[in-house]
C-alpha positions in Angstrom: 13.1 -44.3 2.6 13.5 -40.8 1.0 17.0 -39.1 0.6 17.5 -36.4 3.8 18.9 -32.7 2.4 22.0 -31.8 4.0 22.0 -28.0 4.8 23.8 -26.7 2.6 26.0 -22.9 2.4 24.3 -20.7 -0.3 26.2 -17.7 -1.7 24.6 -15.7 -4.3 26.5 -15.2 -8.1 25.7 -13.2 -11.0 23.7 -14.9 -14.1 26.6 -15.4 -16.8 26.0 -16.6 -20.3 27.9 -19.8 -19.2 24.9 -20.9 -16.7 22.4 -19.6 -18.8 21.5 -23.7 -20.4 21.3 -24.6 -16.2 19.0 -21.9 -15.2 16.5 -23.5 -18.3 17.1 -26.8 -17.5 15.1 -25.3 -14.3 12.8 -23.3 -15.5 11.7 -26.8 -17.7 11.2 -28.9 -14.4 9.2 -25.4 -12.8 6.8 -23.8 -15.2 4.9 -25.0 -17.7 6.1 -22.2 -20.0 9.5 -21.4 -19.2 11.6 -19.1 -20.3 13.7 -19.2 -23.2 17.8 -19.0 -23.2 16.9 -16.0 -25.4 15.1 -14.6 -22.3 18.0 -14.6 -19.9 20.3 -13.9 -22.7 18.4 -10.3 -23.5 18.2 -9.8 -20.2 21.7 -9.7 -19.3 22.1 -7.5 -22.7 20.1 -5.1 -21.2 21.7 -5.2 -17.9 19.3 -6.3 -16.0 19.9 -7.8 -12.4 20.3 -11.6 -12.6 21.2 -13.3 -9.4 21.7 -16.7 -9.0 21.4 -18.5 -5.7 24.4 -21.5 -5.3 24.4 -24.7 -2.8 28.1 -25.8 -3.7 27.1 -26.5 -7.5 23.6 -27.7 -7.2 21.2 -24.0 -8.6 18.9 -23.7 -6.4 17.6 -20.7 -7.9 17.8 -17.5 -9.2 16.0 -14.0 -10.0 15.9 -11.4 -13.2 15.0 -7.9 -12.1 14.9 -4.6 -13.8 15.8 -1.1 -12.5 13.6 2.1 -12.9 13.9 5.1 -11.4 12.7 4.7 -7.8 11.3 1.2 -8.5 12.8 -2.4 -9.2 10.3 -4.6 -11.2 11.0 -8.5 -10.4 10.4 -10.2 -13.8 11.5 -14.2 -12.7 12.3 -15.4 -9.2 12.2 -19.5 -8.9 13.6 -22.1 -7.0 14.5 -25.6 -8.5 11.2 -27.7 -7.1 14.1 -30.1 -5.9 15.0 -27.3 -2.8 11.1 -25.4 -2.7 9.5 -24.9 0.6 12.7 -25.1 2.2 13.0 -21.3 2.8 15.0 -20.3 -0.2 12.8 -17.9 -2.0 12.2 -15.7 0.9 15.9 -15.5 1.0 16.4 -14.5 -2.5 13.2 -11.7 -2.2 15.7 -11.0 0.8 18.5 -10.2 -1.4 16.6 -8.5 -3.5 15.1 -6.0 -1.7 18.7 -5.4 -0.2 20.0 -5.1 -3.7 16.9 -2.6 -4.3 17.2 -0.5 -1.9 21.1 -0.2 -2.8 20.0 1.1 -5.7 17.7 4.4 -4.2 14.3 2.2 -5.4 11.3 2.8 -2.7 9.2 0.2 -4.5 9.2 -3.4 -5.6 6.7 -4.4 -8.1 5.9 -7.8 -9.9 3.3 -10.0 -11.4 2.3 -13.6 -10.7 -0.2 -15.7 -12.0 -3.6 -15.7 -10.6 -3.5 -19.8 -10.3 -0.4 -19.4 -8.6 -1.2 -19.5 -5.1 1.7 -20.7 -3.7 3.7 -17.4 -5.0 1.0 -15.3 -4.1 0.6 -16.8 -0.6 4.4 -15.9 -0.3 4.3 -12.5 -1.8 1.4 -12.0 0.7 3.4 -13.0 3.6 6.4 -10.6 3.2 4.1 -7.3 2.8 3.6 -7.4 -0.7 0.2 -5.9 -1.8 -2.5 -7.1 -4.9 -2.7 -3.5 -6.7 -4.0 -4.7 -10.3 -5.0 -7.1 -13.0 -3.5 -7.5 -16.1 -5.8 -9.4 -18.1 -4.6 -12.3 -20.4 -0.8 -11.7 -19.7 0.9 -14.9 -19.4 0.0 -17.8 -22.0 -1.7 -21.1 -20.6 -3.2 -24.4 -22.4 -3.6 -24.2 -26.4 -4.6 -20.2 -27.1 -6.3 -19.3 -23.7 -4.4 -16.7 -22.2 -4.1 -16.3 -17.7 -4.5 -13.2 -16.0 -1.5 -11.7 -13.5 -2.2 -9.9 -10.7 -0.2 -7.1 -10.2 1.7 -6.5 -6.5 3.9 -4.3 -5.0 6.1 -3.5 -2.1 6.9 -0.1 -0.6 10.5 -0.6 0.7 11.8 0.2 3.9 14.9 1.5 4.0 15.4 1.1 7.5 15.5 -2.3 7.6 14.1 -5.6 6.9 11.4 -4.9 3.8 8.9 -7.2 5.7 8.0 -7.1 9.4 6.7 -11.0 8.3 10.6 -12.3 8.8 10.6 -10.6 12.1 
């Protein structure tokens, strides 16, 4: 008999160098080529936007996004496989296109692997749009290399940034 989730109260908190050994005890368990503490910690030096998303103490995930000029580019959104497909990531692209649009930016852009489908299936599903190919960006098995595909979001800022929640 498998364990039953209790619902749990999320709030969101800012990344601190404190959590920073959590958030890659995560990315360990999510990706086969995580991100290093030296990742999140160079991120918060250059004052990026790190989010993390709380249940009580349990991390259910997080997000690292940088700020342009009219555009916010999403560099690491996951959720701990322990709480995915439970309707947490949609909440945290929630939060960050509320964030963005706080911030003047009419566009959201990221890129996601091309095996990926689970992400891009999601990105897909809240109005985000395939609008390139970088080839050979993120690293896979021994020295081959994995193309991303590059998506983006127009913002509303009237509302809800995808009708796909409505």
């Amino acid at each position: 008999m498998s364990a039953v989730l209790q619902p749990l109260e999320a709030r969101l908190e800012a990344l601190t160098v404190d959590r920073i050994d959590a958030v890659c005890a995560v990315e360990k368990t999510a990706y086969s080529h995580p991100w290093t503490p030296l990742n999140f910690s160079d991120s918060l030096d250059a004052g990026y936007h790190c989010q993390l998303l709380l249940g009580g103490e349990a991390l259910i995930g997080y997000f690292v996004a940088m700020k342009g000029v009219d555009e916010v580019h999403l560099l690491n959104l996951t959720v701990a496989p322990a709480f995915q497909r439970q309707g947490w990531a949609p909440l945290l692209l929630e939060a960050l296109a509320g964030w963005s649009r706080g911030q003047g930016a009419q566009w959201l852009w990221l890129e996601v692997r091309e095996s990926n489908q689970r992400a891009l299936d999601l990105y897909i599903r809240h109005g985000f749009r395939r609008v390139g190919l970088r080839k050979g960006y993120y690293p896979d098995v021994g020295d081959q290399r994995e193309n991303a595909i590059v998506m983006s979001l127009r913002l509303d800022e009237t509302g809800s940034a995808w009708g796909a929640l409505q």
